[in-house]
C-alpha positions as CSV (number, residue, x, y, z in Angstrom):
1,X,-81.5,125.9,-144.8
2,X,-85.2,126.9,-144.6
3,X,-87.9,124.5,-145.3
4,X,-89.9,124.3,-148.3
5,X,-92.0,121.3,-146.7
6,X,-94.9,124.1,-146.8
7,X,-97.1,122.3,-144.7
8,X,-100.8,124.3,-144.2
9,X,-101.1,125.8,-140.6
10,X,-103.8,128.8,-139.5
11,X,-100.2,130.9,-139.4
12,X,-99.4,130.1,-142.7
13,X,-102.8,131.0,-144.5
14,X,-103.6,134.2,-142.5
15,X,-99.8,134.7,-143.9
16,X,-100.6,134.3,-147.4
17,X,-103.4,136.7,-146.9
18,X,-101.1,139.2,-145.2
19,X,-98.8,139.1,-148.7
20,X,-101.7,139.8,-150.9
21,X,-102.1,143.0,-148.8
22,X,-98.5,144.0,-148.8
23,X,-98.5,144.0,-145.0
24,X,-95.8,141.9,-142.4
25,X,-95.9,138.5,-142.2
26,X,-97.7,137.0,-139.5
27,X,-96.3,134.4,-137.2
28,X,-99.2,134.0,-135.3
29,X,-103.0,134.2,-134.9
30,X,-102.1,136.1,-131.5
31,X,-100.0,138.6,-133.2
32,X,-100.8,142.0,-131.7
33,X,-101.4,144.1,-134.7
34,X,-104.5,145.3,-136.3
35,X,-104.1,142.8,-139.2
36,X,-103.6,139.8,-136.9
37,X,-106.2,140.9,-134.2
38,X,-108.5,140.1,-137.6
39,X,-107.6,137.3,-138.2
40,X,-107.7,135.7,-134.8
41,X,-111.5,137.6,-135.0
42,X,-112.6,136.0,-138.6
43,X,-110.1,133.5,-139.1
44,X,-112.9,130.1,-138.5
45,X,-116.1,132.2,-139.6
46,X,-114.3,132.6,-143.1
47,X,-112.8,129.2,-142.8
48,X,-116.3,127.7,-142.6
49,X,-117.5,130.1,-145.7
50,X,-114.9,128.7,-147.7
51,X,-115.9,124.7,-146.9
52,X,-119.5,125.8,-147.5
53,X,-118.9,127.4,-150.6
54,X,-118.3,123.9,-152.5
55,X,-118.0,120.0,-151.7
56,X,-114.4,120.1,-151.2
57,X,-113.4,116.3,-151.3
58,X,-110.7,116.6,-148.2
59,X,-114.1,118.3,-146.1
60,X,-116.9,115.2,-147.1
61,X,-118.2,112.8,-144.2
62,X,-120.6,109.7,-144.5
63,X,-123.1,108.9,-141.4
64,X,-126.4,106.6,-141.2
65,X,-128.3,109.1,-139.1
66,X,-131.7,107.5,-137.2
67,X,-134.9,108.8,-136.6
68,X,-135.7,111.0,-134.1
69,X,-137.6,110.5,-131.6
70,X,-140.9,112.2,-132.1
71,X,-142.3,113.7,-135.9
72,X,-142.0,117.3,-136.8
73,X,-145.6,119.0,-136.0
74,X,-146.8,119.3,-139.2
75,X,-145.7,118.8,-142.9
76,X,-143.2,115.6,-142.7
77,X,-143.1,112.3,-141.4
78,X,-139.7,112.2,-139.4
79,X,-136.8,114.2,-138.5
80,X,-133.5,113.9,-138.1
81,X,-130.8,115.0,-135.8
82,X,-127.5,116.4,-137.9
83,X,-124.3,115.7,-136.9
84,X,-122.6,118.4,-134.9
85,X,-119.8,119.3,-137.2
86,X,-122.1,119.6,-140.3
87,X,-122.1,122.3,-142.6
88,X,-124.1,121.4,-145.5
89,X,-125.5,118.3,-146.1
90,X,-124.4,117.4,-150.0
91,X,-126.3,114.3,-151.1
92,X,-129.3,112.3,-149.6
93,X,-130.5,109.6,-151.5
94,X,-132.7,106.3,-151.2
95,X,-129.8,103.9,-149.3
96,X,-127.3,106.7,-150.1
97,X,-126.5,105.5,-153.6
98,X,-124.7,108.2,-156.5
99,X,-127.3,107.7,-158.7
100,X,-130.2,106.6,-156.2
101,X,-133.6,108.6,-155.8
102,X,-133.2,111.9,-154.4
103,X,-134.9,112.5,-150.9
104,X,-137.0,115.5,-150.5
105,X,-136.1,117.4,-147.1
106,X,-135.7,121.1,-145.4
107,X,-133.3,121.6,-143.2
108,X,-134.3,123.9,-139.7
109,X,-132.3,124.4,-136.9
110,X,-130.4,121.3,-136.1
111,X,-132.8,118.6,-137.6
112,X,-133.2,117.4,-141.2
113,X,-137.2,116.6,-141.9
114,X,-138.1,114.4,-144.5
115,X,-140.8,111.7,-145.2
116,X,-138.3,108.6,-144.8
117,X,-138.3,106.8,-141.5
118,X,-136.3,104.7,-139.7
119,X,-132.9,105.6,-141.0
120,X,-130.9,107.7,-143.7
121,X,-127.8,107.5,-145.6
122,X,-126.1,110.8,-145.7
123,X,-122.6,112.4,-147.4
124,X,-121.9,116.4,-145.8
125,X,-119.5,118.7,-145.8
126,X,-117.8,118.7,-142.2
127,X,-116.2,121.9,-139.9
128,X,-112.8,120.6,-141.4
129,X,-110.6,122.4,-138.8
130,X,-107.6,120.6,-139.2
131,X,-106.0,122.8,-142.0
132,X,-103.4,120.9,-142.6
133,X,-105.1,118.2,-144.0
134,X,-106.3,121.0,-146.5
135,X,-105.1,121.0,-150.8
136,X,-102.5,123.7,-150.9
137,X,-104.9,124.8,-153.5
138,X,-107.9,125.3,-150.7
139,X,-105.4,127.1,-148.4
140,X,-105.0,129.4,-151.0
141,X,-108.8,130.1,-151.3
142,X,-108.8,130.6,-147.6
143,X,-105.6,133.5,-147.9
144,X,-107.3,135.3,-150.8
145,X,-111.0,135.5,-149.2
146,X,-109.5,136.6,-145.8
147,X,-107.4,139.0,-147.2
148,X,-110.1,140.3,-149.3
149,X,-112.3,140.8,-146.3
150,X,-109.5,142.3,-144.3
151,X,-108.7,144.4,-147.4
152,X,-110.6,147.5,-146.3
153,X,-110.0,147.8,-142.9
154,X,-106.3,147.3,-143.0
155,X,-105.1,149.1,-146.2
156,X,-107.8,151.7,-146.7
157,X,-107.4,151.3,-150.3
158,X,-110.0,150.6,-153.0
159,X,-107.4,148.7,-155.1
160,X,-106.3,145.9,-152.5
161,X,-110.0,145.4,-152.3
162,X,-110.2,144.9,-156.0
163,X,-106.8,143.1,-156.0
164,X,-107.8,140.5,-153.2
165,X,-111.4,140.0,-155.1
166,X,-110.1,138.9,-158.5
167,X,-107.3,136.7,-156.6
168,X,-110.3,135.3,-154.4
169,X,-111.8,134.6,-157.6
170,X,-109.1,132.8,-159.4
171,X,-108.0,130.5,-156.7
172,X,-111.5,129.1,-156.2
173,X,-111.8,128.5,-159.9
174,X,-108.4,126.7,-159.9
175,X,-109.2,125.2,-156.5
176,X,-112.5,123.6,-157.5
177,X,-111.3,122.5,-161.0
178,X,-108.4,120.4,-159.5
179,X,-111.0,119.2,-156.9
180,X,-113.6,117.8,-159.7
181,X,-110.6,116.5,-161.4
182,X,-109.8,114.3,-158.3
183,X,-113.2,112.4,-158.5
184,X,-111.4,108.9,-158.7
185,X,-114.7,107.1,-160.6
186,X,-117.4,108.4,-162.8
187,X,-119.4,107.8,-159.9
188,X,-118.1,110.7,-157.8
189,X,-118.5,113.1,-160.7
190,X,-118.8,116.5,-159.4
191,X,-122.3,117.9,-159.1
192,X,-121.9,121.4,-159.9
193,X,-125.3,122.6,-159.1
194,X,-124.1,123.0,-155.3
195,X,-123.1,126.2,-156.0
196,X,-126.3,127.9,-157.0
197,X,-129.2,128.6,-155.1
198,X,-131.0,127.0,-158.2
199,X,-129.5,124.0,-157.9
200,X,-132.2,123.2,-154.9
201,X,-135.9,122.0,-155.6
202,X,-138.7,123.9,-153.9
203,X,-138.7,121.7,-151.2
204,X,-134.6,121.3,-150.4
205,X,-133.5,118.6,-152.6
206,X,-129.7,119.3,-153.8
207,X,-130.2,117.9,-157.6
């Protein structure tokens, strides 16, 4: 009897995306066809799109993160090396309480510049490469933006990229409305202003 454990693998997603497109299944990222040469190609860019995209709760990190050694040149009062896997940071706040004072910062490059010294208390979204540790709900959103992106190239048809477009669509609204459900405490309550551009001060701060 076949398994219906359904347990997330890179195989499994760029399959899903390989359905919404009508096309073979795919066993393997090292397939030899046009549709799995793509994904073996786009397969982590998109995969970090999609984490970037929103806080997903199975891609958040906390770290204490201490000053770097020297000041940026001009403009702030310390800088901060990020962590290597992040993507975003989410919230940074006076000793990284929910409801504490938000810091004002820029990110460039690799550093984090702010006026705080000595340490800070930050929660990110991480390169959460382990897809099976992913909602079945996020591998979803992962299928539907591949295959959108893949729509073109492969089929050659306007309506797979409108078809793969509206599923992208609906699986992130499902997938982020089952994540904000998950909050646990009113303390975690979902900020939804990490979506927008707007949602950011003039100087950086994620409201």
């Amino acid at each position: 009897m076949a398994s219906t454990a359904g347990t997330l693998s890179e195989a499994l997603i760029a399959s899903m995306a390989a359905g919404l497109l009508d096309e073979y299944h795919i066993t393997s990222l090292d397939d030899d066809t046009d549709l799995g040469r793509f994904m073996a190609r786009e397969f982590g860019t998109v995969r970090r799109e999609v984490l970037e995209s929103y806080p997903w709760r199975r891609a958040r990190k906390r770290a204490v993160l201490t000053e770097s050694g020297s000041a940026p040149a001009f403009g702030w009062e310390a800088q901060y090396q990020l962590p290597s896997d992040c993507l975003r940071i989410w919230r940074l706040s006076r000793d990284g309480e929910f409801n504490g004072t938000p810091i004002p910062h820029e990110i460039e490059g690799s550093m984090l510049l702010c006026d705080v010294e000595s340490e800070l208390y930050v929660i990110y979204i991480f390169d959460q490469t382990a897809v099976g540790t992913w909602t079945a709900l996020m591998g979803r959103v992962l299928a539907c933006k591949l295959a959108m992106y893949a729509a073109q190239r492969v089929t050659g048809k306007a309506s797979y990229v409108e078809k793969t477009a509206n599923a992208y669509r609906a699986a992130m609204y499902e997938a982020t409305h089952a994540d904000a459900l998950a909050q646990g405490s009113a303390e975690n309550t979902y900020d939804s202003g990490f979506l927008g551009l707007d949602s950011m001060t003039s100087r950086g701060v994620y409201r």
